[in-house]
Short mmCIF file of the C-alpha atoms (twelve columns), coordinates in Angstrom:
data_MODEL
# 
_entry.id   MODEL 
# 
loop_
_atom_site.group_PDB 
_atom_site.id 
_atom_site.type_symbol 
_atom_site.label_atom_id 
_atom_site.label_alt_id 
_atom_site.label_comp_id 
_atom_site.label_asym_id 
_atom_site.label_seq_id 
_atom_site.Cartn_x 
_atom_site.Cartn_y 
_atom_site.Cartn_z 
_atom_site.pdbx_PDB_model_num 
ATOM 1   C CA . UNK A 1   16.285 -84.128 30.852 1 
ATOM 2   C CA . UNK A 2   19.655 -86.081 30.477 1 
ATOM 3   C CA . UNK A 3   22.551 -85.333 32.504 1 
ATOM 4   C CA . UNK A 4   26.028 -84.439 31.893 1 
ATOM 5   C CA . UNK A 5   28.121 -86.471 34.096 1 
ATOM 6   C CA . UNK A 6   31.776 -85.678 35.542 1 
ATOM 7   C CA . UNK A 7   31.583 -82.530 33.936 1 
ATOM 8   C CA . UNK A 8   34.026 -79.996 35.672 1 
ATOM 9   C CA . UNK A 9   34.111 -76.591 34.448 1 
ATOM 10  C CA . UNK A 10  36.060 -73.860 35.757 1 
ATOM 11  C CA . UNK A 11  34.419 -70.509 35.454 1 
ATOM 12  C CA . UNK A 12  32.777 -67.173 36.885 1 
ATOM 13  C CA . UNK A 13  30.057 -69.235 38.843 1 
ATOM 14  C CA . UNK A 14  28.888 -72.354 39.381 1 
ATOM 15  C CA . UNK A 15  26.734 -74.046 37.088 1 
ATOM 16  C CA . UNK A 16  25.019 -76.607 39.997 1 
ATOM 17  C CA . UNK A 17  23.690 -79.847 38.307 1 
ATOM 18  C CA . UNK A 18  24.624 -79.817 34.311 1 
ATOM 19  C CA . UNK A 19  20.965 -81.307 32.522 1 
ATOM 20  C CA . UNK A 20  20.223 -81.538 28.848 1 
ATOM 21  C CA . UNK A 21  16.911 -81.425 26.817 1 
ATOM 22  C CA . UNK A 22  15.916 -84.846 25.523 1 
ATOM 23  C CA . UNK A 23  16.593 -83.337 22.166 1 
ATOM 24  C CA . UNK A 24  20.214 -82.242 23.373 1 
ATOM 25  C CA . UNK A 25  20.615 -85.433 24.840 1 
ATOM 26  C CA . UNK A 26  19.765 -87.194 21.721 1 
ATOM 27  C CA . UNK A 27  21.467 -85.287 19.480 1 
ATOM 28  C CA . UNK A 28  24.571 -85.579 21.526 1 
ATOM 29  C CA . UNK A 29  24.338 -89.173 21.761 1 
ATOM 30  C CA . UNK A 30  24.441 -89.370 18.017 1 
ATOM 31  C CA . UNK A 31  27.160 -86.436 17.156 1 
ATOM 32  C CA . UNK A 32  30.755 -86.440 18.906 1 
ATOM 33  C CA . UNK A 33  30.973 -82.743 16.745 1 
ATOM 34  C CA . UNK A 34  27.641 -82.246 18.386 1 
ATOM 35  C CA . UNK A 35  28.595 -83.103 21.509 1 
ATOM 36  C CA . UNK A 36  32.398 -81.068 21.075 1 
ATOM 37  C CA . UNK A 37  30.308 -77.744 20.469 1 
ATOM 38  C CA . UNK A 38  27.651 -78.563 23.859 1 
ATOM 39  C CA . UNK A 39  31.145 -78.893 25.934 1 
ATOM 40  C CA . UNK A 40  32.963 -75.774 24.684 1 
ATOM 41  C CA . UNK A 41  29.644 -74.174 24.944 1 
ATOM 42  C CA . UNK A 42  29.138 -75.174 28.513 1 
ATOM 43  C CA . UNK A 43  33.241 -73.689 28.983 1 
ATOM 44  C CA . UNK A 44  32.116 -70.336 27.163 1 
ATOM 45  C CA . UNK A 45  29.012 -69.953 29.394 1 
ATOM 46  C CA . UNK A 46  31.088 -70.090 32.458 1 
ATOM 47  C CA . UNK A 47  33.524 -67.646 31.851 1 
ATOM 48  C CA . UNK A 48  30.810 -65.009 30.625 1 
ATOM 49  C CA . UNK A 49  31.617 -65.660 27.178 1 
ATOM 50  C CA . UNK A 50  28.000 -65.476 26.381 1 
ATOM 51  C CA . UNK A 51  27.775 -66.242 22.605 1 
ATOM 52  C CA . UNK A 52  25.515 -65.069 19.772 1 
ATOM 53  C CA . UNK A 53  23.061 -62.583 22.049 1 
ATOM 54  C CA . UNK A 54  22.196 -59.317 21.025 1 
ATOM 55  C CA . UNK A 55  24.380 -56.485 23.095 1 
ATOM 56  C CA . UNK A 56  21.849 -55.494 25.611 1 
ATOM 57  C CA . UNK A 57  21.598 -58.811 26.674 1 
ATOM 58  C CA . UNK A 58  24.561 -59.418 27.515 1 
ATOM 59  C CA . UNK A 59  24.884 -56.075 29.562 1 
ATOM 60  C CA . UNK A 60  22.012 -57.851 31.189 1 
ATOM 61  C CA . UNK A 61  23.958 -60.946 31.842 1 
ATOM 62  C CA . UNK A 62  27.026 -59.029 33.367 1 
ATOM 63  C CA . UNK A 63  24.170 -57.335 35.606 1 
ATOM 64  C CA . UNK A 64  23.034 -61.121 36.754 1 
ATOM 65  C CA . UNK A 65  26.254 -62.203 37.218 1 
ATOM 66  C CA . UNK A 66  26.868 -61.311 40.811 1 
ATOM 67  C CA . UNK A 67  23.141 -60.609 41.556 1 
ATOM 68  C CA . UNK A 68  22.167 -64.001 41.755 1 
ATOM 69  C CA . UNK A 69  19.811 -63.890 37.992 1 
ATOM 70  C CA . UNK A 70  19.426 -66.151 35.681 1 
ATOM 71  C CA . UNK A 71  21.773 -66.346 32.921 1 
ATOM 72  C CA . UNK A 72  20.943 -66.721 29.568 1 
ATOM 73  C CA . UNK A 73  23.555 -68.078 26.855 1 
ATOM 74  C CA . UNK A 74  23.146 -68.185 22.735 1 
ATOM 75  C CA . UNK A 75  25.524 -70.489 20.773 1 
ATOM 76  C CA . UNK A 76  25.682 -70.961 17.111 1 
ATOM 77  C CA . UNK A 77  27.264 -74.195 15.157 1 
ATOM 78  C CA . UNK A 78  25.925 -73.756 11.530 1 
ATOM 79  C CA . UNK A 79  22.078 -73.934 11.272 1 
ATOM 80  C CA . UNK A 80  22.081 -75.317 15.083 1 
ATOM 81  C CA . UNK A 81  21.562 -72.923 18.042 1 
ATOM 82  C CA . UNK A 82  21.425 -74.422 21.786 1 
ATOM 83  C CA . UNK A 83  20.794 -72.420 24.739 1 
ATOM 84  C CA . UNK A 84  22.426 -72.220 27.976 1 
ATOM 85  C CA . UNK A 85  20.637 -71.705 30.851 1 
ATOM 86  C CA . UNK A 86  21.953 -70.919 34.487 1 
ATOM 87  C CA . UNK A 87  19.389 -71.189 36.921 1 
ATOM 88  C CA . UNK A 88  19.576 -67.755 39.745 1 
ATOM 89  C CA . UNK A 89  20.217 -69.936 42.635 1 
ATOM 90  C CA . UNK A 90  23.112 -71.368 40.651 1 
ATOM 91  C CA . UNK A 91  21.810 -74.793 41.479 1 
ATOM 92  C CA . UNK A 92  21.922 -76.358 37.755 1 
ATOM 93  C CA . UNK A 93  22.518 -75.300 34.288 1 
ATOM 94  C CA . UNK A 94  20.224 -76.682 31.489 1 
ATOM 95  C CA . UNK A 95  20.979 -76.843 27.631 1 
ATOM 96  C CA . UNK A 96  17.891 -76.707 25.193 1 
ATOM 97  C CA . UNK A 97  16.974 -76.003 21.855 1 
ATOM 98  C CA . UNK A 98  15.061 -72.809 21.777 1 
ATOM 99  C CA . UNK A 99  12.174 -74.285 20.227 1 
ATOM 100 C CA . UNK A 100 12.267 -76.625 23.345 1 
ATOM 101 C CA . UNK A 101 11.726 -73.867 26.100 1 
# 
């Protein structure tokens, strides 16, 4: 997994160590637009904005939020979708392709 460094993010919770797929990483490392939609992404997440996820779960996320769950995030740029995962412990926050969970 690839890191995000000297990423601060103001938010709901703490998102603990920021880590990337290799596939985010990669793709980030070759996109700037790429890597513009992984930061406001990452600045949605944390302000429980959580994206393209059906209704119930985002009721679900709102339940997590202050009961120490994981948190689950869904974000849409054209044909790409990247996950957002906050782990329950808060400790780090991990974006994926779907197909890479």
């Amino acid at each position: 997994m690839g890191r995000l460094e000297k990423l601060k993010v103001e938010g709901k919770f703490k998102l603990g160590q920021l880590l990337m797929s290799r596939g985010v990483n990669d793709r980030v490392a070759e996109s700037e637009e790429f890597a513009v939609f992984v930061w406001q992404s990452l600045k949605r997440h944390v302000k429980g904005d959580w994206g393209d996820l059906p209704k119930e779960d985002k009721k679900e996320n709102e339940f997590s939020l202050h009961r120490y769950l994981r948190l689950l995030s869904a974000y849409k740029n054209g044909d790409t979708k990247i996950w957002i995962i906050t782990e329950a412990d808060r400790s780090a926050t991990t974006v994926l392709f779907p197909e890479e969970y």
